[in-house]
NUMAR-572140 format. One line per 10 residues: number of its first residue (from 1); their letters; for each residue x, y, z of N, C-alpha, C, CB. Coordinates in pm, whole numbers, always signed. Glycine has a CB too. Layout:
! residues N
NUM	a	X/Y/Z/X/Y/Z/X/Y/Z/X/Y/Z; ... .
END
This chain:
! residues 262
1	xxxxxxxxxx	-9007/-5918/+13775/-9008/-5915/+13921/-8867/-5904/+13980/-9076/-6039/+13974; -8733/-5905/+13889/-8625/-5866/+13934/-8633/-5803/+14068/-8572/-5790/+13845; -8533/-5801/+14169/-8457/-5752/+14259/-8602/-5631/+14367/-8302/-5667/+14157; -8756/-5701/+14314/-8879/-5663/+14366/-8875/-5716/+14514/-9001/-5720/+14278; -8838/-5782/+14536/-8820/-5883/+14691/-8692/-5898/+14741/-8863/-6042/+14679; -8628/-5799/+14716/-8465/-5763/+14786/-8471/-5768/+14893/-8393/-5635/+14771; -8390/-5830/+14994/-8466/-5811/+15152/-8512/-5866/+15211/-8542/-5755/+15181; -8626/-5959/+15102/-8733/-5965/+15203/-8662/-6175/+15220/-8955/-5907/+15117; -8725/-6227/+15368/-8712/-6380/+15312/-8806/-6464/+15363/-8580/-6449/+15343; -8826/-6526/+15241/-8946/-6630/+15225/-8913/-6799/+15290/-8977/-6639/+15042 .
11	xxxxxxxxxx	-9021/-6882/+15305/-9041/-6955/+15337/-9142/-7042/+15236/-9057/-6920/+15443; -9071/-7153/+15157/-9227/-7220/+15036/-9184/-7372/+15153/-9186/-7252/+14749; -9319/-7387/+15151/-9345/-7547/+15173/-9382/-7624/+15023/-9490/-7568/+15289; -9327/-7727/+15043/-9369/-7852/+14891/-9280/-7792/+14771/-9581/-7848/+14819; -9164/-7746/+14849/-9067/-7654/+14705/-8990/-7737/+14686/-8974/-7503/+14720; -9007/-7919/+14696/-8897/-8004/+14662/-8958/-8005/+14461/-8901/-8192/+14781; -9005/-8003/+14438/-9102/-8038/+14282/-9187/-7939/+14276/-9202/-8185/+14269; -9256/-7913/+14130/-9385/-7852/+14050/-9348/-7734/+14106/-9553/-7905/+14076; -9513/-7678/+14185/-9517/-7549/+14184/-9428/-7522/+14304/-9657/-7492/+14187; -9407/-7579/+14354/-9354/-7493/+14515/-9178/-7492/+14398/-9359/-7646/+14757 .
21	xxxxxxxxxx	-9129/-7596/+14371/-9010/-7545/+14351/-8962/-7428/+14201/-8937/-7677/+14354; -9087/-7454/+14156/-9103/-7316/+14052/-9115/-7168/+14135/-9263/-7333/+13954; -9185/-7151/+14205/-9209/-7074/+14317/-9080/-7002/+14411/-9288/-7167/+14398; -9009/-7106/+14447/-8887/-7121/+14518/-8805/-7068/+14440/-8846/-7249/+14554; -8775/-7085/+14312/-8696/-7012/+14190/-8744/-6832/+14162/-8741/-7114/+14034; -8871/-6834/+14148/-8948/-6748/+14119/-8916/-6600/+14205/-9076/-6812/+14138; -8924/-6665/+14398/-8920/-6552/+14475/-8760/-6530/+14481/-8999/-6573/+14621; -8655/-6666/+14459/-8529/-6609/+14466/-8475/-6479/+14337/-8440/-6742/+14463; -8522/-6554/+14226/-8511/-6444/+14121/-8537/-6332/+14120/-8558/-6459/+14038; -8658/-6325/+14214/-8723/-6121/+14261/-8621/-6102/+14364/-8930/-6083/+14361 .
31	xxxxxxxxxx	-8514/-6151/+14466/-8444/-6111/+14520/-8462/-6150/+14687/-8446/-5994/+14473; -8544/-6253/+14689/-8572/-6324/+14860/-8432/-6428/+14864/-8765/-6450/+14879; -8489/-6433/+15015/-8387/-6518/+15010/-8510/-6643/+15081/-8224/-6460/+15103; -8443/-6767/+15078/-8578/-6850/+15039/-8555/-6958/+15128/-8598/-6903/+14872; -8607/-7019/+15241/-8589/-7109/+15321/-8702/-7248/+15231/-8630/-7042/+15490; -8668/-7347/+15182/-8713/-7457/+15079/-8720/-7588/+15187/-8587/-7481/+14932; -8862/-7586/+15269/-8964/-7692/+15314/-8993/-7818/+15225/-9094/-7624/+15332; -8965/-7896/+15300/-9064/-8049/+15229/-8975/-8178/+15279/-9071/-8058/+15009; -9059/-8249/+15241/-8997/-8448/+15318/-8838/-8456/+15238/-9145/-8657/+15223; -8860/-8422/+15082/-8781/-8470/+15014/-8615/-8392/+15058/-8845/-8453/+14869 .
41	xxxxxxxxxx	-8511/-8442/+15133/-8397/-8348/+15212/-8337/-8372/+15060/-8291/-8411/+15388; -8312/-8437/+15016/-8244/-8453/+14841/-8245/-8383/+14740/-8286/-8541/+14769; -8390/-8391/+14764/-8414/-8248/+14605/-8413/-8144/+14677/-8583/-8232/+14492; -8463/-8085/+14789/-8431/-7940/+14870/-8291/-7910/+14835/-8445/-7948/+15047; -8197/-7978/+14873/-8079/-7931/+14870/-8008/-7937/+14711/-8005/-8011/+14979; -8045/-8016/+14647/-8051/-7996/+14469/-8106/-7860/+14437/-8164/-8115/+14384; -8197/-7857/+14493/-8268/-7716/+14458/-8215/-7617/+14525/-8413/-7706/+14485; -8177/-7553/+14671/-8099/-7474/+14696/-7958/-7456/+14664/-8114/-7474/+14784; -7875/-7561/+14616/-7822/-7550/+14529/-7774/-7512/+14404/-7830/-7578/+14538; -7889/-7474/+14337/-7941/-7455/+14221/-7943/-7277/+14209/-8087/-7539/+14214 .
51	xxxxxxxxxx	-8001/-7239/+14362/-8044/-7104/+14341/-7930/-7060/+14394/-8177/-7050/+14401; -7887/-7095/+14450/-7720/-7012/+14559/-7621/-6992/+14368/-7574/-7223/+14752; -7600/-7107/+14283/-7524/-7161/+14188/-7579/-7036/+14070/-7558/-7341/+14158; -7737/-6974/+14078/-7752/-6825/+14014/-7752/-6704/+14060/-7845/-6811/+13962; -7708/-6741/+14173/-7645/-6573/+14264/-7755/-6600/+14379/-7678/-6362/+14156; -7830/-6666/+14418/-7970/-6653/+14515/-7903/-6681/+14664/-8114/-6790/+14471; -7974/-6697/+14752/-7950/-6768/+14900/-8121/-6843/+14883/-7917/-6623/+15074; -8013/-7006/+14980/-8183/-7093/+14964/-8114/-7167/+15118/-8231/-7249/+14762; -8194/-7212/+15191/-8138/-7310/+15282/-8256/-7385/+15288/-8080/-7261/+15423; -8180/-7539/+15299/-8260/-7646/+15306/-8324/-7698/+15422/-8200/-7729/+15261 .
61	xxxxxxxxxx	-8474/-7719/+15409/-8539/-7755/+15593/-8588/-7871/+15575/-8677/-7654/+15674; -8602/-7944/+15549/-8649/-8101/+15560/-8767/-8108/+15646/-8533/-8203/+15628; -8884/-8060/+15593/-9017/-8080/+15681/-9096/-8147/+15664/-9086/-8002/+15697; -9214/-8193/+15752/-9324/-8277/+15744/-9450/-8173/+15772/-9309/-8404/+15851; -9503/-8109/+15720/-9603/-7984/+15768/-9729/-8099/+15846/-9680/-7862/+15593; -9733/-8212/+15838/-9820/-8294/+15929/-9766/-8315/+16078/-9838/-8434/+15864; -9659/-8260/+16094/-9573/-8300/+16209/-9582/-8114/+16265/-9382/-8388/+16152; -9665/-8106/+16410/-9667/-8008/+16475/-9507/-7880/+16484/-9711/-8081/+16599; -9388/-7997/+16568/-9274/-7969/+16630/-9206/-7927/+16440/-9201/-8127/+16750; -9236/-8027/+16391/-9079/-7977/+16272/-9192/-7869/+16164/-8973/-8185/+16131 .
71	xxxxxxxxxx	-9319/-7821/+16180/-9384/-7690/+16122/-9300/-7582/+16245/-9598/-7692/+16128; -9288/-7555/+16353/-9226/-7516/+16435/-9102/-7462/+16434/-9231/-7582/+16490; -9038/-7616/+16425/-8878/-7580/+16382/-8830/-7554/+16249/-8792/-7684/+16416; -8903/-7507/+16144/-8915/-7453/+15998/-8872/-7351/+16026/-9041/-7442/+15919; -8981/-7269/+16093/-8988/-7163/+16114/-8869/-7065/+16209/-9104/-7174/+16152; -8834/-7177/+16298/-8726/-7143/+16385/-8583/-7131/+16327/-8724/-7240/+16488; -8568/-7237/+16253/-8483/-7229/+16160/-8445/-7126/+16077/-8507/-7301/+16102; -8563/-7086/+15995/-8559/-6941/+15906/-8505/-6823/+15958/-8691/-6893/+15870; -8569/-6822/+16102/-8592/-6714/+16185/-8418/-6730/+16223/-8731/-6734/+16320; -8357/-6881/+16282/-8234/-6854/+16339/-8113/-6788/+16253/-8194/-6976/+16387 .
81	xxxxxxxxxx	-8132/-6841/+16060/-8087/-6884/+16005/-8074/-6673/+15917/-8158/-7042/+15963; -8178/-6619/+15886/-8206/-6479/+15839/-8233/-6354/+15932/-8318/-6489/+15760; -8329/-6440/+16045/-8291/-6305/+16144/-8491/-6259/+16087/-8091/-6150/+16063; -8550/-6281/+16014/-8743/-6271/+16049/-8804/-6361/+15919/-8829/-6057/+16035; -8899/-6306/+15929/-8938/-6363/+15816/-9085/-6274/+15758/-8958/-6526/+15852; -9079/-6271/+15614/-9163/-6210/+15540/-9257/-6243/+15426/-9105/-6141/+15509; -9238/-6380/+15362/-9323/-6412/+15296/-9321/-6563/+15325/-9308/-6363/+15167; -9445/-6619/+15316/-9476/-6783/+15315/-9587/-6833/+15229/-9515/-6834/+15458; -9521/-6968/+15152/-9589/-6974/+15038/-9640/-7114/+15124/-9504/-6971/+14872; -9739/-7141/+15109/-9800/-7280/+15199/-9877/-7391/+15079/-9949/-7214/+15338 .
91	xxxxxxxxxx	-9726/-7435/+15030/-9812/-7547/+14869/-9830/-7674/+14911/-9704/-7579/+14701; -9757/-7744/+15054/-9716/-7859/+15054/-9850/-7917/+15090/-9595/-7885/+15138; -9873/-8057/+15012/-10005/-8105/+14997/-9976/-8273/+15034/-10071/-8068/+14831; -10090/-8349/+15052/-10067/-8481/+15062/-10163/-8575/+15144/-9944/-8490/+15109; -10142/-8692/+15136/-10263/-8768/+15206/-10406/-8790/+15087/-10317/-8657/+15360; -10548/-8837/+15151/-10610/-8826/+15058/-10628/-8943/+14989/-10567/-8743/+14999; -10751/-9008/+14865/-10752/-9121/+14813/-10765/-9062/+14651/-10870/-9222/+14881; -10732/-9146/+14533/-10795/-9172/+14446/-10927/-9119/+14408/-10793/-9269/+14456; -11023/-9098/+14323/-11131/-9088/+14252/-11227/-9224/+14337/-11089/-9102/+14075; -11296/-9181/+14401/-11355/-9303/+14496/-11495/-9266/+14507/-11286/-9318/+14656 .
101	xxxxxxxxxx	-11594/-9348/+14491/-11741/-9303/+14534/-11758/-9256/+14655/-11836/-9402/+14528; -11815/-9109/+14735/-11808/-9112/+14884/-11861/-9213/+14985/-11862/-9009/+14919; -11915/-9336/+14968/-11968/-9374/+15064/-11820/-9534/+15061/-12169/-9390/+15039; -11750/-9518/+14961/-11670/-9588/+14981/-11497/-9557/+15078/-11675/-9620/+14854; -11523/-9436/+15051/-11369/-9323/+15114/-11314/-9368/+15213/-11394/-9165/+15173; -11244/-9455/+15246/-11203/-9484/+15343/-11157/-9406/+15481/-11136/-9536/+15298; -11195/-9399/+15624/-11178/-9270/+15714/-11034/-9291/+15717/-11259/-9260/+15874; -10969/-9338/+15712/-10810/-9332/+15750/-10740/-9180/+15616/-10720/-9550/+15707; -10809/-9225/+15508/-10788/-9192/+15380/-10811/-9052/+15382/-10868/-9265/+15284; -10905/-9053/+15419/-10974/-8855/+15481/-10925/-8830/+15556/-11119/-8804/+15542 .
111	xxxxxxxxxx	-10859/-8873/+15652/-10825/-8845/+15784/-10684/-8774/+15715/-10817/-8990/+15907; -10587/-8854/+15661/-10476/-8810/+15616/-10447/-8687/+15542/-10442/-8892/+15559; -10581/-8641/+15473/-10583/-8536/+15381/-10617/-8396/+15500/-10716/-8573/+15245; -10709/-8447/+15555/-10703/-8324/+15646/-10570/-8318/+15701/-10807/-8326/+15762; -10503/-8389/+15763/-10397/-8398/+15839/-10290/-8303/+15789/-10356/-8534/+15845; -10231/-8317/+15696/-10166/-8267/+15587/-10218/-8127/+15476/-10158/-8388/+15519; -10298/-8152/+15404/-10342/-8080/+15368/-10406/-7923/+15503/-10422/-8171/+15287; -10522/-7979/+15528/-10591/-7845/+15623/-10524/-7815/+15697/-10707/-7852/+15702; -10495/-7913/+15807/-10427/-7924/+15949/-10292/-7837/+15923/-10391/-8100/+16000; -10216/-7921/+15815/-10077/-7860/+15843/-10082/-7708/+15773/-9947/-7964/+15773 .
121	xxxxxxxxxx	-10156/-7671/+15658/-10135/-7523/+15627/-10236/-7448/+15754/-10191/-7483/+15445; -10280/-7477/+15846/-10341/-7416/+15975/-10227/-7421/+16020/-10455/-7479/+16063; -10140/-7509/+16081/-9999/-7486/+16184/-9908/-7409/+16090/-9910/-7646/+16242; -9883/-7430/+15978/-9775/-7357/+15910/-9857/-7226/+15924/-9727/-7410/+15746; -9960/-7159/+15894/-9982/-7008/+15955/-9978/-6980/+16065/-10084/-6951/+15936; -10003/-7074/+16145/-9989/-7043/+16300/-9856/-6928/+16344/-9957/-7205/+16378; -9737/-7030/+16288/-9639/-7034/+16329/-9556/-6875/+16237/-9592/-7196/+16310; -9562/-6875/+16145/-9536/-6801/+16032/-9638/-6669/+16123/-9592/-6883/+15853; -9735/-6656/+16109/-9798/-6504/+16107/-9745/-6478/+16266/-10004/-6489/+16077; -9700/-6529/+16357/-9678/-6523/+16493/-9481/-6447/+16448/-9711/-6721/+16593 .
131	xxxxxxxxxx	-9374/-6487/+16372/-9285/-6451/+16327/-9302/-6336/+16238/-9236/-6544/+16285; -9425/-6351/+16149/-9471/-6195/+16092/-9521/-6087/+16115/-9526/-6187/+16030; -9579/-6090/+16296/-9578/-6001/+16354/-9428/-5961/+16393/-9666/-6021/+16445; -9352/-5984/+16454/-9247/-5975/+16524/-9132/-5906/+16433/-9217/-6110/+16576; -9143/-5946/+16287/-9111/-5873/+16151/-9157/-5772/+16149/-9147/-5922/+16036; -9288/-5703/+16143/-9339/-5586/+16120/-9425/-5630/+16018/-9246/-5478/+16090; -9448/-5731/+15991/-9609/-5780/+15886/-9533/-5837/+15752/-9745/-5606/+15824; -9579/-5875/+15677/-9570/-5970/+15559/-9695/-6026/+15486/-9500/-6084/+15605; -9653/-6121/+15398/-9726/-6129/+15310/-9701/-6330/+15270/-9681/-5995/+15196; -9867/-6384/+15293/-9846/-6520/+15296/-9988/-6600/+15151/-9873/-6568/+15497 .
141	xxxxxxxxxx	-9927/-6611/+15126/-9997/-6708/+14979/-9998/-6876/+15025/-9866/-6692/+14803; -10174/-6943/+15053/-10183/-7082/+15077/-10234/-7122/+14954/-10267/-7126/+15195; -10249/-7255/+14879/-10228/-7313/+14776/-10363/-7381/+14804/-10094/-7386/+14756; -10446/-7336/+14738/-10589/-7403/+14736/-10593/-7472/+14559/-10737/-7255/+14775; -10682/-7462/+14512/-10724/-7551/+14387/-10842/-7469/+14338/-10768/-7719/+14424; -10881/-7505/+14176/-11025/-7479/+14106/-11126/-7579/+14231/-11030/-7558/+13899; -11057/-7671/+14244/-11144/-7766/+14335/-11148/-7760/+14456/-11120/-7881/+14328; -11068/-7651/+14483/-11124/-7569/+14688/-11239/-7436/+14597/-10891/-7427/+14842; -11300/-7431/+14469/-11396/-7313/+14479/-11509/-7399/+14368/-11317/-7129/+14418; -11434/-7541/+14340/-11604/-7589/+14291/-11547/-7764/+14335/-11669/-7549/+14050 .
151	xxxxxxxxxx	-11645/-7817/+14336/-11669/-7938/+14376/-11625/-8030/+14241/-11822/-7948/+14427; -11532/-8194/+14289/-11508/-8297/+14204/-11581/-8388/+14255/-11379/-8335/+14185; -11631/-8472/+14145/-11693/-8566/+14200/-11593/-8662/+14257/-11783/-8620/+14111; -11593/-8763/+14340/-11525/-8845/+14374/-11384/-8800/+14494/-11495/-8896/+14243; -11383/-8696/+14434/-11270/-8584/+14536/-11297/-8571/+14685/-11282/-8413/+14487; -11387/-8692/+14761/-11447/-8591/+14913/-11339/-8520/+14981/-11517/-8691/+15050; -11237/-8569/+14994/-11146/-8537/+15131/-11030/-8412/+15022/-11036/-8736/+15223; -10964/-8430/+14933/-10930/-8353/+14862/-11004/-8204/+14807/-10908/-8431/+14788; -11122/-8193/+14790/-11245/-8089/+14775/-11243/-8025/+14886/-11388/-8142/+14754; -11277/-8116/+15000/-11311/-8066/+15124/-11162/-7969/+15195/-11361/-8212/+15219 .
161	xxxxxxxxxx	-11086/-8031/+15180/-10961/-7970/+15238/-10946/-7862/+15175/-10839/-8044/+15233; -10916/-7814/+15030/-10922/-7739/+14947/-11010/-7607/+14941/-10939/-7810/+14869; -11119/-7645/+14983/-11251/-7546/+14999/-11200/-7500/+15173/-11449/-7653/+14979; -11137/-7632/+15226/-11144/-7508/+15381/-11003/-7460/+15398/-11192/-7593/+15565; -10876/-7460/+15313/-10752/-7373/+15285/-10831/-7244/+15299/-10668/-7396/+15128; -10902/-7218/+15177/-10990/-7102/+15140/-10995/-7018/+15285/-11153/-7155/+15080; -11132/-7114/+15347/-11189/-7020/+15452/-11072/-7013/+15581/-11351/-7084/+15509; -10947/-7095/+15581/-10867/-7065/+15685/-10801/-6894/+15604/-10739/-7219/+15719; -10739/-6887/+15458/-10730/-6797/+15435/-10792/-6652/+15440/-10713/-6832/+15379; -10942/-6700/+15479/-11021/-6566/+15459/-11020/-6530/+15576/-11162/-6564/+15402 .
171	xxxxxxxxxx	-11017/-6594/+15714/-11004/-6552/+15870/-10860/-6482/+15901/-11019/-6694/+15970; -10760/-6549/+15867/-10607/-6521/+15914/-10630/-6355/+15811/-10445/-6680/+15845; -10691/-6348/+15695/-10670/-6203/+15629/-10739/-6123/+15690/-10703/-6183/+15489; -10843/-6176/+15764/-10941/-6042/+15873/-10881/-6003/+16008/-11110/-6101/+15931; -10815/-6131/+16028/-10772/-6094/+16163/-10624/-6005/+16144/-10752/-6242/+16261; -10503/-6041/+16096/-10386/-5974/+16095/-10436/-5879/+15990/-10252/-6060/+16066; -10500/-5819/+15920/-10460/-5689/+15794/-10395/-5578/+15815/-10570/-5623/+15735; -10500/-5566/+15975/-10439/-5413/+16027/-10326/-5427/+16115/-10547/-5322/+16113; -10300/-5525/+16115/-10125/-5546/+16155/-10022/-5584/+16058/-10102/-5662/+16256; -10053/-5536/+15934/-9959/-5565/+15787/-9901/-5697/+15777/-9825/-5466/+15771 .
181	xxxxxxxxxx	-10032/-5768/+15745/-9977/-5892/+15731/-10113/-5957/+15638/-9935/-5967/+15891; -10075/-5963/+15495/-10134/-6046/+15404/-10185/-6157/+15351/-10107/-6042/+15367; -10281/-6196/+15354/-10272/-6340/+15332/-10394/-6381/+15196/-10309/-6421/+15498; -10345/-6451/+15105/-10433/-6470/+15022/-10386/-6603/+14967/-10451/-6357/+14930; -10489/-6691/+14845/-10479/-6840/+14766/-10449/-6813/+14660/-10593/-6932/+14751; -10396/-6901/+14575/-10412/-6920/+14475/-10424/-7026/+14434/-10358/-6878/+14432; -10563/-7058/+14327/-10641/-7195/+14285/-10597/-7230/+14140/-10815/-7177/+14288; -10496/-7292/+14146/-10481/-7339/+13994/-10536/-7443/+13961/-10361/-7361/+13949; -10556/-7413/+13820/-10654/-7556/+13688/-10579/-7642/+13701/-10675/-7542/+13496; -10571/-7716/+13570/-10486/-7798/+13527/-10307/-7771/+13514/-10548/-7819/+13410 .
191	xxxxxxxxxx	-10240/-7832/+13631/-10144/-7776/+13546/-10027/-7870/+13547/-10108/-7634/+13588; -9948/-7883/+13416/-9821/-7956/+13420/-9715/-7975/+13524/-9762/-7913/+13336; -9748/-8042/+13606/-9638/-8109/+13723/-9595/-8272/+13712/-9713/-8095/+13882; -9564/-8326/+13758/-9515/-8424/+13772/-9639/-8538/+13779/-9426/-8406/+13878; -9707/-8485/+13862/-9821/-8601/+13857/-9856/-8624/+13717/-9962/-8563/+13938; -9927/-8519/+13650/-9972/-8522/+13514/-9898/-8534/+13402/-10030/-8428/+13493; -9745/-8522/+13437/-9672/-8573/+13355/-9700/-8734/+13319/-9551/-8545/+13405; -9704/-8754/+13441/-9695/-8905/+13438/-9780/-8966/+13394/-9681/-8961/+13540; -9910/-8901/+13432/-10042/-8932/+13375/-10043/-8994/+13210/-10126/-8789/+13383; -9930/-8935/+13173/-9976/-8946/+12983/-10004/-8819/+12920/-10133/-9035/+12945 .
201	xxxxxxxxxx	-10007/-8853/+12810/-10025/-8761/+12651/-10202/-8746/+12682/-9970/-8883/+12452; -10251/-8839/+12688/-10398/-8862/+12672/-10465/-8735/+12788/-10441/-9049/+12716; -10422/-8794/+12864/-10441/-8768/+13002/-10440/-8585/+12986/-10302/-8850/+13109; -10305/-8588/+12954/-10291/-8413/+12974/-10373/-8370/+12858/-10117/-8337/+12960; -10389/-8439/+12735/-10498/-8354/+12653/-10625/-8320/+12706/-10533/-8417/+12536; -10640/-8451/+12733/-10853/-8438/+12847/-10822/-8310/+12880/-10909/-8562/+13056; -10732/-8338/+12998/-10736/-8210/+13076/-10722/-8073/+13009/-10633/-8217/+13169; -10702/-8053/+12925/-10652/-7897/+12819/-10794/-7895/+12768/-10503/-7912/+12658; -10901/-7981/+12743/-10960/-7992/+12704/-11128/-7925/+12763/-10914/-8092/+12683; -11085/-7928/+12912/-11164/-7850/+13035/-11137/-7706/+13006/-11107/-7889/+13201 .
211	xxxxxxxxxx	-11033/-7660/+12949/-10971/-7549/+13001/-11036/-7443/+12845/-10768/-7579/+13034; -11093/-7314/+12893/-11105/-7232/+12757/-11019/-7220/+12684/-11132/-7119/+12760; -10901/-7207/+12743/-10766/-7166/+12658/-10681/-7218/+12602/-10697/-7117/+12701; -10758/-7359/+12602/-10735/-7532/+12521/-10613/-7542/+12563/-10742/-7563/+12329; -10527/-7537/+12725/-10387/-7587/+12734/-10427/-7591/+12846/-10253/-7520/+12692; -10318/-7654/+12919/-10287/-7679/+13082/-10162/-7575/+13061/-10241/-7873/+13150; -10156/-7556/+13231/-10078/-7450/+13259/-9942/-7514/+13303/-10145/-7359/+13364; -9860/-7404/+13335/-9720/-7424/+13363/-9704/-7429/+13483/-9637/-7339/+13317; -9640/-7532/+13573/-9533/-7419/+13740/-9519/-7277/+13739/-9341/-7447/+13756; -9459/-7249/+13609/-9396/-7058/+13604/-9490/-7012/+13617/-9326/-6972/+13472 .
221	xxxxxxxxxx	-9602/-7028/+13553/-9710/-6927/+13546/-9800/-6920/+13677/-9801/-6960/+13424; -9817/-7023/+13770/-9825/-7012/+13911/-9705/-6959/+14000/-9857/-7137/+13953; -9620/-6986/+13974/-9491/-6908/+14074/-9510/-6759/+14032/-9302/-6965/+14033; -9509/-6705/+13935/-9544/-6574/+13879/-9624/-6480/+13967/-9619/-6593/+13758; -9748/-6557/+13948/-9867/-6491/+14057/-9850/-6525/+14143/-9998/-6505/+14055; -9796/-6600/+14240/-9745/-6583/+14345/-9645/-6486/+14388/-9715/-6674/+14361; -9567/-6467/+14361/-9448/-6377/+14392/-9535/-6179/+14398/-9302/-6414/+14224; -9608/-6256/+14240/-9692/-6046/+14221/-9760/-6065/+14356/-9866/-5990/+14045; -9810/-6170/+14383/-9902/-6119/+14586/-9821/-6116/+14685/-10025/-6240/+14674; -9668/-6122/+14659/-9600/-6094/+14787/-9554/-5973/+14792/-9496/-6175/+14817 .
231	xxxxxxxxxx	-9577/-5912/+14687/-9528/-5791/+14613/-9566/-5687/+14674/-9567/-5779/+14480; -9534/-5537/+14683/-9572/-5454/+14666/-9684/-5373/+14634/-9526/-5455/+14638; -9682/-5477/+14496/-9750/-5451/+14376/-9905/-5502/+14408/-9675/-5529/+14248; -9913/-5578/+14516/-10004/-5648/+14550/-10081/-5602/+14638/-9968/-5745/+14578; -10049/-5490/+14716/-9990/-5439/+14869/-10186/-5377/+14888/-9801/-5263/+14867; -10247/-5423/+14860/-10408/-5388/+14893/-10471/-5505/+14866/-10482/-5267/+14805; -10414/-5624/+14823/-10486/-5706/+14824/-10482/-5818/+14947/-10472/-5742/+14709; -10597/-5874/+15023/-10579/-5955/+15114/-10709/-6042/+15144/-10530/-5881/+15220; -10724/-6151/+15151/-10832/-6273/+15186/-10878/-6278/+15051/-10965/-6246/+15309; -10809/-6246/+14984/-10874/-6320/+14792/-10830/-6442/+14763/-10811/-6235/+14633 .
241	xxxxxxxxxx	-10896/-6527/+14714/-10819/-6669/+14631/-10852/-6638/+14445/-10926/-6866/+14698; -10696/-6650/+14412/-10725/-6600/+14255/-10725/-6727/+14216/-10613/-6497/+14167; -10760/-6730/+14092/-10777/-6840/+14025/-10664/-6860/+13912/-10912/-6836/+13973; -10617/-6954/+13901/-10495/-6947/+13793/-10523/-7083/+13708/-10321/-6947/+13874; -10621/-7061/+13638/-10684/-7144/+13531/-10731/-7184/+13388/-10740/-7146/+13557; -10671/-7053/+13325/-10715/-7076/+13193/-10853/-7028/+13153/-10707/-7212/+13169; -10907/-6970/+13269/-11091/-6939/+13293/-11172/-7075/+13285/-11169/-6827/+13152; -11096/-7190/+13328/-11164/-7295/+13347/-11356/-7263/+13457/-11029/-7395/+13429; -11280/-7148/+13528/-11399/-7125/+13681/-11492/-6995/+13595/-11290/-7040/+13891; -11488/-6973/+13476/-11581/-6857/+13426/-11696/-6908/+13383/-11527/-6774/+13315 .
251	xxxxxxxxxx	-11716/-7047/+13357/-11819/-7033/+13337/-11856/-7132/+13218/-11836/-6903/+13327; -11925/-7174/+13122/-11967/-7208/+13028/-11944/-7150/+12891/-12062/-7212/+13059; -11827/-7285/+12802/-11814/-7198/+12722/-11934/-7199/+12625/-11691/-7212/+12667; -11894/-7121/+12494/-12025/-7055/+12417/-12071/-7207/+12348/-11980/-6902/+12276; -12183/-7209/+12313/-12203/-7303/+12235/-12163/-7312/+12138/-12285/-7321/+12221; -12133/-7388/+12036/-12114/-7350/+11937/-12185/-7335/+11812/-12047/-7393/+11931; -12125/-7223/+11708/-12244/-7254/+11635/-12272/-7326/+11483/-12294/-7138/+11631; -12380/-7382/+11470/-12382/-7458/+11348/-12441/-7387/+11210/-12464/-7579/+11380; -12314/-7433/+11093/-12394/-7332/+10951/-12546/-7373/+10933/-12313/-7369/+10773; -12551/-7311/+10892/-12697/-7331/+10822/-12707/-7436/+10712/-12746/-7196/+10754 .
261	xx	-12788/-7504/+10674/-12794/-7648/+10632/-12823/-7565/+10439/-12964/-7776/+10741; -12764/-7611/+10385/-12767/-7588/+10228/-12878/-7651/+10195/-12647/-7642/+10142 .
END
């Protein structure tokens, strides 16, 4: 994807860690220049740091995507800071409970996940496709899950948010297309970040263990497919959510089969 995104400059929310800051690496390496969203002002600037220190441009925004005014001034920023804007990666996630029976879910607990999760990747497109007209159109990737296209048990408010990323993605791609402006998900499986680091050995095996391709996935390999949909290369695709899973979402694997008894 070398020097594929020369030009163009992006915007990742949640690019302090995992995928957003794999992502953040990913689109600077194709040649964006990369405005790096999220609470954490510490690691943003570790991390733009990082990319300026391999030839890139990154500037650091210190956002709360639950907070109306500073989704706003992200954007204003980018805009003051590059002069438009052309790609937005919308990963930043949060709020939400634990593995909880639904009738136990606490409303504060749901409340937060929408807040953050739905709410704020709704204002972060708001704001973004309103600057991507004014650009001449672009191309925006929101961060859904296997679990925004099938149901966890215990997941209500996390599922639910996840499944309606989706359908905010599938409206914003009907409405802007014919004004060149892209928008599609991507739903990753299992994959090695920080949470699941932490989780354990055990932990990350279970999980490889869901997956056909008996592993959990990488950050890179989500920043990857992200960057190919801001692409060019991408340049007909719009309101799809791909799946980046291992074919965890295909289906049932084969049974297996048993020898025949001697």
């Amino acid at each position: 994807m070398n020097g594929t995104l020369a030009d163009q400059v992006a915007v990742v929310t949640g690019a302090s860690r995992g995928i957003g800051a794999a992502t953040a690496r990913a689109l600077a390496e194709a040649g964006a220049t990369v405005a790096l969203a999220a609470r954490d002002a510490a690691r943003l600037e570790q991390l733009a740091a990082e990319i300026e220190a391999a030839g890139g441009t990154a500037l650091s925004v210190p956002t709360d995507i639950g907070d109306p005014e500073a989704v706003e001034r992200m954007v204003a920023r980018t805009l003051d800071a590059f002069g438009r804007l052309d790609i937005a990666v919308n990963n930043a996630a949060g709020g939400g409970h634990p593995p909880t029976p639904f009738t136990d879910v606490a409303v504060a607990d749901f409340d937060s996940a929408l807040a953050i999760n739905l709410r704020g990747t709704f204002l972060c497109l708001k704001h973004e496709i309103a600057a991507m007209l004014d650009s001449g159109g672009g191309a925006i990737v929101n961060m859904t899950s296997t679990a925004g296209l099938e149901a966890v048990g215990g997941l209500a408010a996390y599922v639910s948010t996840k499944h309606g990323i989706v359908g905010l993605t599938k409206v914003a791609a009907l409405e802007y297309a014919a004004r060149n402006i892209r928008v599609n998900a991507v739903a990753p499986g299992p994959i090695l970040t920080e949470q699941l680091e932490r989780a354990g050995e055990a932990m990350q095996q279970g999980a490889a263990r869901t997956v056909p391709m008996h592993r959990i996935g990488r950050p890179e390999e989500v920043a990857a497919a992200i960057a190919w949909l801001c692409s060019d290369a991408a340049s007909f695709i719009t309101g799809a959510t791909i799946p980046i899973d291992g074919g965890k979402l295909a289906g049932m694997a084969p049974f297996a089969r048993q020898k025949p008894a001697r």
